[in-house]
Structure formats: C-alpha cells, structure tokens
C-alpha positions in Angstrom: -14.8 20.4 -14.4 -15.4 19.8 -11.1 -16.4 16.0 -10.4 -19.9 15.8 -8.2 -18.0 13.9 -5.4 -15.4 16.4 -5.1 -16.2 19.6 -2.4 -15.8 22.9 -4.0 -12.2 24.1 -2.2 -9.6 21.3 -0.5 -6.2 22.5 0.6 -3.4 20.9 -1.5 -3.0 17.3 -2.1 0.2 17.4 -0.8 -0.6 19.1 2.3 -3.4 16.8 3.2 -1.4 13.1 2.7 2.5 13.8 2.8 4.1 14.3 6.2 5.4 17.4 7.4 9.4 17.9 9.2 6.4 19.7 11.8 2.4 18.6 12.3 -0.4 20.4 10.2 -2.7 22.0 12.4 -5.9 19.5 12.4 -8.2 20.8 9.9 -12.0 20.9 11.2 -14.4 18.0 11.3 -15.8 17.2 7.9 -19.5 18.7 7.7 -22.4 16.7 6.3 -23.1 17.1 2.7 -25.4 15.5 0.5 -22.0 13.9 -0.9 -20.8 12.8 1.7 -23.7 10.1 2.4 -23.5 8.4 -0.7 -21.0 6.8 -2.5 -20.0 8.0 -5.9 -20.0 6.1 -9.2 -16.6 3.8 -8.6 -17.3 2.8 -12.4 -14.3 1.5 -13.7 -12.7 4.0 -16.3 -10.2 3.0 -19.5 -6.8 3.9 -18.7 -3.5 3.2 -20.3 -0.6 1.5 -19.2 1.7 3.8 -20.8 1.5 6.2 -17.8 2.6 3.5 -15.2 5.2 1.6 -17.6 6.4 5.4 -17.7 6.6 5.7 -14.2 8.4 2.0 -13.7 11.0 3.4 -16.5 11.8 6.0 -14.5 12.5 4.4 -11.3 16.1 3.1 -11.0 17.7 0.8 -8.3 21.5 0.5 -7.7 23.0 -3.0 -7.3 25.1 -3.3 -4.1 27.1 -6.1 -2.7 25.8 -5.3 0.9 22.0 -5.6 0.7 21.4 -4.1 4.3 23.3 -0.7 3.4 23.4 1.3 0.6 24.7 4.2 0.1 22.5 6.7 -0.5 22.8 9.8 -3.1 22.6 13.1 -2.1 22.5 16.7 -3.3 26.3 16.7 -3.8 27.2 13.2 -3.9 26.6 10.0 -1.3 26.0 10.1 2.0 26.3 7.6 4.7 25.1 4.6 4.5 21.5 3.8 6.3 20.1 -0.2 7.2 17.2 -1.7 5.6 14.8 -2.7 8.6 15.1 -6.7 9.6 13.0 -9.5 8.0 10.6 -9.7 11.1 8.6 -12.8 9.4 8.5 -16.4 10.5 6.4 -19.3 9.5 5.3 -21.8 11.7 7.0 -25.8 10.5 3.5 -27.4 11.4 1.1 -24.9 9.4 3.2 -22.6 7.3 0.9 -19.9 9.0 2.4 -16.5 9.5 3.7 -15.4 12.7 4.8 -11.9 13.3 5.2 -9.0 15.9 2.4 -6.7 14.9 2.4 -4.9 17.9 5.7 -3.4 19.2 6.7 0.4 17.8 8.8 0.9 14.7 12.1 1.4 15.0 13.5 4.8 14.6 12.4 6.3 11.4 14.6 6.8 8.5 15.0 10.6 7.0 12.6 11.3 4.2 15.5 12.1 2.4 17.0 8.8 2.8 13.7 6.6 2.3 14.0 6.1 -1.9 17.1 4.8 -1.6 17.1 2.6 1.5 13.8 1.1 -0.7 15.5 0.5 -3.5 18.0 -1.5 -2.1 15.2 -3.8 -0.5 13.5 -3.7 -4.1 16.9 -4.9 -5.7 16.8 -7.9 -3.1 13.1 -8.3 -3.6 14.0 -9.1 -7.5 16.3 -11.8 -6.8 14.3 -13.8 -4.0 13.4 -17.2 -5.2 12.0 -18.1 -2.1 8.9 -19.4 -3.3 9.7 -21.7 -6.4 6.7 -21.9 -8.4 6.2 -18.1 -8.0 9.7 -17.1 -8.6 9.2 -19.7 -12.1 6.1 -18.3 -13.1 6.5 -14.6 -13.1 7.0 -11.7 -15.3 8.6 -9.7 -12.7 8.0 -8.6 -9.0 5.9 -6.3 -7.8 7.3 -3.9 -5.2 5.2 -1.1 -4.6 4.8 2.6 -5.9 4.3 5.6 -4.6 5.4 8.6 -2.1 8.2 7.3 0.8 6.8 10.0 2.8 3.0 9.3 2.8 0.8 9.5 5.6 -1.1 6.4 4.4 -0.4 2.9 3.2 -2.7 0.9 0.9 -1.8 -3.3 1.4 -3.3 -5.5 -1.2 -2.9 -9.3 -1.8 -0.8 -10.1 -4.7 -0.2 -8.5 -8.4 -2.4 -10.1 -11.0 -1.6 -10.7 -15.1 -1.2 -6.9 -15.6 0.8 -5.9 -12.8 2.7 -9.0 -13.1 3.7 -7.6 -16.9 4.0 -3.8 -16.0 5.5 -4.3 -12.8 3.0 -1.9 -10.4 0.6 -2.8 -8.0 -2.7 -2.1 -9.2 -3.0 -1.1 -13.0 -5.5 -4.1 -14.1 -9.5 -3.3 -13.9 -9.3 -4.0 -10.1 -6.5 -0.6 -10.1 -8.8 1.6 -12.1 -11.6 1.1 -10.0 -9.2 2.0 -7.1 -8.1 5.3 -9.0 -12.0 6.0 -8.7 -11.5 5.4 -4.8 -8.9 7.4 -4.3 -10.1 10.3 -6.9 -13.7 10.6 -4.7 -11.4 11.1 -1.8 -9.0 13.6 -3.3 -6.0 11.4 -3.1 -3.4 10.5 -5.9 -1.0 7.5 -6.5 2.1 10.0 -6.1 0.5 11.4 -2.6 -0.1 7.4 -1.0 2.2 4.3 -1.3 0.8 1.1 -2.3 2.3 -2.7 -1.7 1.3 -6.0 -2.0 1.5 -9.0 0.9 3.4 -11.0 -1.6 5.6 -9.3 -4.4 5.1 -12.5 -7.2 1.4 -13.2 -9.3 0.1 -16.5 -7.9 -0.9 -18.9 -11.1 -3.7 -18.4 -12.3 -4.6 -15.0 -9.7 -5.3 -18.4 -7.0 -5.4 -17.4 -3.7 -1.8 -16.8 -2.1 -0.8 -19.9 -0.1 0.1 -19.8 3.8 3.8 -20.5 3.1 3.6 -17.9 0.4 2.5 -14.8 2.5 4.9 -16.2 5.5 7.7 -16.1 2.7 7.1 -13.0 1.9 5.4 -11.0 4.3 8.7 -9.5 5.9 9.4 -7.5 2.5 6.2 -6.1 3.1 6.8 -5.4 6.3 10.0 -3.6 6.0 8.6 -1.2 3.4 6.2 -0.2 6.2 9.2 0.2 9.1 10.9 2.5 6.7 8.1 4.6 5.4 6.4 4.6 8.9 2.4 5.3 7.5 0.7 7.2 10.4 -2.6 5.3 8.3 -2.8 1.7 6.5 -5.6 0.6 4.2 -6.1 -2.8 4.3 -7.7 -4.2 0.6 -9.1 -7.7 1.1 -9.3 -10.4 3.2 -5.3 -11.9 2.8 -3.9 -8.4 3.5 -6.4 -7.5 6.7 -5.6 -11.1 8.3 -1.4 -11.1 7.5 -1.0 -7.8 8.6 -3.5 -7.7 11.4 -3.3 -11.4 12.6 -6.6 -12.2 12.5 -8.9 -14.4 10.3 -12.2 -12.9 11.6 -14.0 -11.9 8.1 -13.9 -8.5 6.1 -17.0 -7.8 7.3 -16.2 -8.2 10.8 -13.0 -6.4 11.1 -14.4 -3.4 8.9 -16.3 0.1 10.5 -13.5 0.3 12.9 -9.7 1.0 13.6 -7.3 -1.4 14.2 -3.1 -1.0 15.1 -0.4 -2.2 13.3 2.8 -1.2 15.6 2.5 3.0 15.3 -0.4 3.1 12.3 -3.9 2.7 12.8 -5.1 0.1 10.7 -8.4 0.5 8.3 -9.9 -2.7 6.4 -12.2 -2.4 3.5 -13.0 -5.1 0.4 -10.6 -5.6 -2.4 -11.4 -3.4 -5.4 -11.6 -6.9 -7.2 -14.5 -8.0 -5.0 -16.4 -4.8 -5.7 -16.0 -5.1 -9.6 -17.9 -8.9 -8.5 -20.5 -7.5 -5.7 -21.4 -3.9 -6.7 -23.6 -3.8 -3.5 -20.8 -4.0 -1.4 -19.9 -0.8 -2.6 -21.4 1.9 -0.1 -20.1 -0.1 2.6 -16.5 0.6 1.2 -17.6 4.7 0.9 -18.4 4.4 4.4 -15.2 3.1 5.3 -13.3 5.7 3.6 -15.3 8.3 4.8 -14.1 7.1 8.5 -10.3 7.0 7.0 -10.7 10.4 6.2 -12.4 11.7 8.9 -9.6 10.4 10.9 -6.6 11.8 8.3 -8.8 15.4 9.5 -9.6 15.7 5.6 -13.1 16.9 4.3 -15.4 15.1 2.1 
C-alpha cells in the first residue's frame, strides 16, 4: 500500500541517491502537494535487530600488516593496492578542541569499485584504536558506519548508544527507527545513503562526547568521507554540525540553509534522539529535508 507521504510514481531508488560513472539529467523542481507541506507521522515503529546483526554478519574485513594499503579483490583476483585518505585531525594541547581543514577539496576520489575495500581496511584499524581509554574499556564494539560507498549523501551523527554499541551499526536503537521514518517519507533506504558517527566508541552512560574525544576520533570520520566523496551530508545534532562544520552557533541557527564541507554541501537538522524528546521540533526537521531534497532534484 502506498504510504500517504509517498507521491504516486518516483524513479528508482537507486537512480535518485547512488552516483552515476556519468550525471543524471536534473529531474524537475518538486511541485507543491498537500504532502509536501506537512510533515508525516515520524512515529517510531518496532523493528528487529535481526535484520542489521544480519547485515554486520555479512560484512567481512581483511587484516593487513600495512593499514594504509590493502589490496583490494577484484572480479578475477586482487588488484592493486589503493591508500586510505590521511588522519587530517588535530586537537589543540590547551582545550582539546578540534581543529581541522574543512575547507580545501577532497583528494582525488577513489573507484567505486575500490571504495569497500579501502573502507574496510580503515574499519579494521578503527577496531584496534585505543586512543581514548575509557571508551576503548567500556565498549561492546565500534561503530563504523553502514551503508552504500557510492552514495550521493552522507548522514553524520554523534556517537553509537547501548544498542548500536551491542549490534555494531549506527542507528538501530529507538533514535534509528525514528530515522528509518525520515528516510522512508523521503524515499530513501539505508542501502542507498551511508551513515557514520563523529566518534566510533558509546560514551558511558550515552554522556555527551568529550572535546578530546571527537578530536581523537574525528579523522576516522573524516576519511570515510574523503573516500566516499558525498556530493550531500546530513548533519544529526548539535556534536556532528559543530565538528564537521567548525562552528558552535546552535542547531537552530545553522539549520534552513546550506553549508560546505570541502566538495559537499552540508545540511544540519536535530538528532532523531531530540525529536523522540521535543516532538514539536518535528516539522522543522520535514522542512529541512524537504530543502535536502529539493536540492538532490528529487520530488516530494
């Protein structure tokens, strides 16, 4: 059945969100519709986990004794080797606040062909980093990120919480479900987007990531983005729009507009968490993804 936030006919999903060896003609401007100027029910719905711990079963990473290389398998066997992007994080010795380069272009992208396995090499290193000591003592697992290598968009949250801590995806708590809802009213998919935390390790007690946290583990972050090269990122919440843009305004401030972070363009919206808390906030979000999509030429 057709859901009431959903137009009647959509080219594929994968046409609309997964970038093409050529560019897609630009589809026309979306049209008002009666569903397009309010939100739709982001009710959380009851999902299992089986479904994601699937996924994560399925994913494999190969150990390697040179984590900048790997080589990479191919239709017929390896290939040659590609680098994983440089750590481009700092923190400053005084604050422990991030510094980065946010504004200089990618470097030269990586084949689409190449992009799972240059990422699981970095996931393989982001296992075994114990940079942050109480995190690296206190978790299940990291988090890396899921989703397609070749996706025209990005979605950057703050940290995993209990549940993605013990599945090991971003996003599968109450907080993810009410994200699928997102996502569903705008005709996207998990497998057609990629989605990352700032920092790969559940903070105690869900607290707040610290400054020397995010500054520790920021650069992972940011490498995932060099090699999958987003044309759009979503930022979810307050710690992922201030580390990736480098700015502490407020949500609400940096929200309603676009934003660059090196090639992408950079949209900010409230945490699915924050929603579950402040339902009002709600059609704000809707109007903000309305704008994404308006600018990703898809209709709504």
């Amino acid at each position: 059945m057709t859901h009431v936030w959903w137009p009647g006919s959509m080219p594929a999903p994968s046409e609309l969100f997964t970038r093409k060896k050529s560019p897609p003609a630009s589809a026309s401007p979306a049209s008002a519709s009666p569903a397009s100027v309010h939100p739709p029910a982001f009710s959380p719905v009851a999902t299992s986990p089986v479904a994601s711990q699937d996924r994560l079963a399925q994913r494999t990473s190969t150990q390697t004794d040179q984590p900048a290389t790997t080589g990479l398998p191919g239709p017929t066997g390896p290939i040659s080797t590609v680098p994983t992007p440089a750590m481009p994080a700092s923190a400053s010795p005084e604050t422990g606040a991030l510094h980065h380069d946010n504004r200089s272009p990618f470097g030269p992208p990586i084949s689409s062909d190449d992009r799972p396995g240059v990422l699981a090499v970095l996931q393989n290193e982001v296992a075994g980093c114990v940079r942050c000591t109480e995190l690296a003592r206190c978790r299940t697992q990291t988090v890396f990120g899921v989703g397609n290598p070749s996706a025209r968009l990005c979605l950057v949250g703050e940290a995993p919480g209990a549940d993605e801590d013990r599945i090991g995806e971003p996003f599968v708590g109450a907080a993810g479900q009410l994200l699928d809802r997102i996502l569903k009213a705008c005709h996207l998919s998990r497998d057609e987007i990629y989605i990352l935390n700032v920092i790969k390790c559940r903070p105690p007690q869900n607290r707040t990531p610290q400054d020397d946290e995010v500054a520790n583990c920021w650069g992972y972050a940011h490498r995932q983005l060099e090699i999958i090269q987003p044309e759009f990122i979503l930022c979810l919440g307050a710690v992922a729009a201030r580390t990736v843009l480098q700015d502490r305004a407020s949500i609400s401030r940096l929200r309603g507009k676009f934003h660059r972070y090196r090639n992408s363009q950079v949209a900010v919206t409230y945490h699915p968490a924050y929603l579950l808390r402040t339902p009002a906030a709600k059609q704000q979000t809707w109007e903000d993804m309305k704008m994404l999509m308006r600018a990703m030429d898809v209709e709504l």
